[in-house]
N, C-alpha and C positions, 0 to 999 in steps of 0.2 A: 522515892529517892533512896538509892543504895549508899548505905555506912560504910565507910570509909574502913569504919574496923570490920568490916565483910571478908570473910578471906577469899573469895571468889573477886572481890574487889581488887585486893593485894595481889594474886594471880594472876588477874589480867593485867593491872596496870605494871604490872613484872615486865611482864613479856612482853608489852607496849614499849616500855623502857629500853627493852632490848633491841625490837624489830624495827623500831621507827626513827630515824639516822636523824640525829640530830636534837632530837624531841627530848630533853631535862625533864624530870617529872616537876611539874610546879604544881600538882593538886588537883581537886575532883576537877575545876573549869577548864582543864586543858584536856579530859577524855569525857567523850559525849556516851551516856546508856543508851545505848540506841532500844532496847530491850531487856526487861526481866522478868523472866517464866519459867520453863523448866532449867532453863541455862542464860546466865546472863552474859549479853552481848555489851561491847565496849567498842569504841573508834578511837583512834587516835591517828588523824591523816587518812592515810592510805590506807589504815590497816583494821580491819575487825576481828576482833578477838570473839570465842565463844569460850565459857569458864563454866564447867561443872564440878560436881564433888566426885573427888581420884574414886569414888563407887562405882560412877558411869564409864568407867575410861572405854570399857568394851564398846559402849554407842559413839566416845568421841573417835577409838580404831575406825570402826564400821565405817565413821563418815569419811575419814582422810583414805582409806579404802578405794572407796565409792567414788571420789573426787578425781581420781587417779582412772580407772579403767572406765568413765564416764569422759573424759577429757580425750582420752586416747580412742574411745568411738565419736569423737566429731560433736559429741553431745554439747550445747553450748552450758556449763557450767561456772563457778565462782574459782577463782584460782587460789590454791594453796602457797602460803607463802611460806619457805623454806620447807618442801613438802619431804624431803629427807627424814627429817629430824621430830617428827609430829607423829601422836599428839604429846605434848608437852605435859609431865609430870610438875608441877609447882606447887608445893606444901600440902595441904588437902584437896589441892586439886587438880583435873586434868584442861589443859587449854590447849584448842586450836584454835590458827590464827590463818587469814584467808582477806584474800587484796579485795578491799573497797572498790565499788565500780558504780561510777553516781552517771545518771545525766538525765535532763526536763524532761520530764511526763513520768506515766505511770505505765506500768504494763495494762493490758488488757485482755479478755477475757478471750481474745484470738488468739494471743500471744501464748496462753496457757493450753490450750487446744494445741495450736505448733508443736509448742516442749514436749508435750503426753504424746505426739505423733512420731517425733523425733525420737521420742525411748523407745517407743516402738518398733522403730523401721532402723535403727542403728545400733540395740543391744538384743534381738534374740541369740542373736550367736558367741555373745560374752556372758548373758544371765547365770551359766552355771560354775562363773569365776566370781560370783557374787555370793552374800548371805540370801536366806531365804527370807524374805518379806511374812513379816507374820503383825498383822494387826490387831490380833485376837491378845497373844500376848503383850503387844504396844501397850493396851488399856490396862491389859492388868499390873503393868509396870507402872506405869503412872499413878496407881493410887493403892501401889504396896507398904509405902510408908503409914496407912490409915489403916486404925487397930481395923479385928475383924468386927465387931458390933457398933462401927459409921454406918450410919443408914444405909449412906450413896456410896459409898463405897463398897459395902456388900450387894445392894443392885447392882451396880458394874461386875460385880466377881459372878454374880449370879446371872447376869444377861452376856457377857461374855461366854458361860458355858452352854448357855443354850443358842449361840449363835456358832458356838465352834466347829460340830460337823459339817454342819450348812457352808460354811466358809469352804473348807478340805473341799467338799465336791464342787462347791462352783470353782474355787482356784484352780483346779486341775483339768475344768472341761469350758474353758473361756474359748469363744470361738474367735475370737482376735490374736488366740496364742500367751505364748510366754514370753516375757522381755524383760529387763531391770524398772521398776518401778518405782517413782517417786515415792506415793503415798500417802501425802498430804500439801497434793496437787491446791496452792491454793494465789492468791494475789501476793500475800505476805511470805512465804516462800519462793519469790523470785523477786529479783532486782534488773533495774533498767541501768544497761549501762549503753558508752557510747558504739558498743561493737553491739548492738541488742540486747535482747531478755535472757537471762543468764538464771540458773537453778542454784538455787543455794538448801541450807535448812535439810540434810539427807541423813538426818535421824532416823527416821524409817525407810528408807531407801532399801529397795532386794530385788531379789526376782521373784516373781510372782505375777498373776493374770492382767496383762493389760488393760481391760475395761475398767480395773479397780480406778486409775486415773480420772476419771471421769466422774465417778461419784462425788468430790469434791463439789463439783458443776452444777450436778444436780440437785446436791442436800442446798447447796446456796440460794437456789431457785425454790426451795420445796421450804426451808426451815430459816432462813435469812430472809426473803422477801429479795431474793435479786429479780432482775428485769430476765421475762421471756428470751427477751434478744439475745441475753448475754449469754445464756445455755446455747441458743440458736447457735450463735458465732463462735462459743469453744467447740462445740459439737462437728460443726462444717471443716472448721480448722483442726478438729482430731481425726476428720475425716472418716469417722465412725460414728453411729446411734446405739447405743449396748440397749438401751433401753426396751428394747424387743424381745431381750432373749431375758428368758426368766429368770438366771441367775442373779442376774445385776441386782434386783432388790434384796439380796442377802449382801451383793457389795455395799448400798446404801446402809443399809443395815448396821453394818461393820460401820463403815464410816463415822456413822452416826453416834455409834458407841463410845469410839476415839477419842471426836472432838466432846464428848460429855467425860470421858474418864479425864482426859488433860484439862477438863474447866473444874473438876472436883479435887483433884492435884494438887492446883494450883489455888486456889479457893482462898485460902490463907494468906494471900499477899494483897490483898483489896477486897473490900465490901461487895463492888460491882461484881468482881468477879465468883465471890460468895452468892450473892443473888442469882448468876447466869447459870452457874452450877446446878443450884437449885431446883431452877427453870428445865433444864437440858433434861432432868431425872424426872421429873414431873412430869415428861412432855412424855419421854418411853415408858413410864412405868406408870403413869396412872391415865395416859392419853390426853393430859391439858391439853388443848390447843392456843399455846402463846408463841406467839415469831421469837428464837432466838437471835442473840446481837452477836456481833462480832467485838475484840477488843485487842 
């Protein structure tokens, strides 16, 4: 439950007040958390807001960015609402704000294969109007608020540098090419709306080697316990198998790293998520073998 005297709270529900016609603020029951992680999301109606602290403003640019020359290649993405004027300065923090798009079911794991195919075959020729996708530093962003003598957070600083070269040579010699890249190609990063599956969440969003997309797929399969099929079915729907060319297990790699630095991040907002942390660092740095969870 987010406090009310949260100023991320106050932020969003600012701009809620503003964006959404008609909508009186009457209190926490009239905007739904849909999320809180590295950035907490808010609805009201039509409209989700994302609210970081004015530190990130440079990732909340990136994204309205990204939203923009994404939209203009065909890409099916989340629309910016009053995309003029964003991202929105509001007291300690920065807020974009991006139209709600709901309808029955859920995506699936074809769906995601599609999207990683579509950045593909619709942004090589804009990648170099983009930031550069850099994953290596995603992680170390993530867990630069934790002194240097955190355990896991010095593992991450530490396994981040010895996966950095390895990253530069395979990003540079991807035989799928260069394109704009999600990143963190995942179920929770897209939304089902009534025109399709639509990309939201373009935090890490750049240019950078298209197979990278795909590792999502396969750590889900490898470190989640997802079904065969469901690799099978993004993979046919990406219309590519990376999985042959050697590089890709440094993109795994990478991956891997990511979703453990944003569980150690975030650690501090739930127990569960304290324990998953844990786990994720245990698993690369001392070779447990436990399935990680998703949350």
């Amino acid at each position: 439950m987010v406090d009310a005297a949260d100023p991320r709270w106050i932020a969003g529900a600012d701009v809620l007040d503003h964006l959404v016609d008609g909508a009186a603020r009457t209190g926490a029951d009239a905007i739904e958390v849909v999320r809180d992680g590295a950035a907490l999301l808010l609805r009201r109606n039509d409209v989700l807001v994302r609210v970081r602290p004015a530190a990130d403003a440079a990732v909340a640019e990136r994204e309205v960015h990204l939203a923009g020359v994404l939209a203009a290649a065909g890409v099916p993405v989340t629309e910016l609402v009053a995309p003029d004027g964003q991202p929105l300065a509001v007291g300690s923090c920065v807020v974009t704000a991006w139209r709600w798009a709901e309808a029955p079911g859920a995506s699936t794991p074809a769906d995601l294969g599609h999207l990683a195919r579509t950045l593909r075959e619709c942004t090589a020729d804009v990648a170099l109007t983009v930031p550069v996708l850099d994953p290596i530093e995603a992680a170390l962003g993530a867990v630069a608020h934790l002194p240097d003598d955190d355990p896991e957070a010095a593992f991450v600083r530490i396994h981040a540098a010895s996966l950095a070269g390895a990253w530069a040579d395979a990003a540079s010699d991807d035989p799928l090419g260069r394109a704009v890249v999600h990143g963190d190609l995942h179920a929770g990063n897209v939304v089902a709306s009534p025109s399709g599956v639509l990309l939201t969440d373009l935090e890490l969003a750049g240019a950078g080697p298209s197979s990278y997309d795909a590792a999502p797929a396969v750590v889900a399969q490898v470190r989640y316990g997802a079904d065969d099929a469901d690799l099978d079915a993004f993979l046919a729907a990406f219309g590519a198998d990376p999985r042959g060319w050697t590089g890709f297990a440094t993109f795994t790699a990478v991956y891997e790293l990511w979703v453990t630095a944003w569980a150690v991040g975030v650690r501090h907002q739930d127990p569960s998520w304290a324990r998953e942390a844990a786990r994720r660092v245990a698993t690369l740095r001392d070779g447990a073998e436990e399935p990680w969870t998703l949350h």
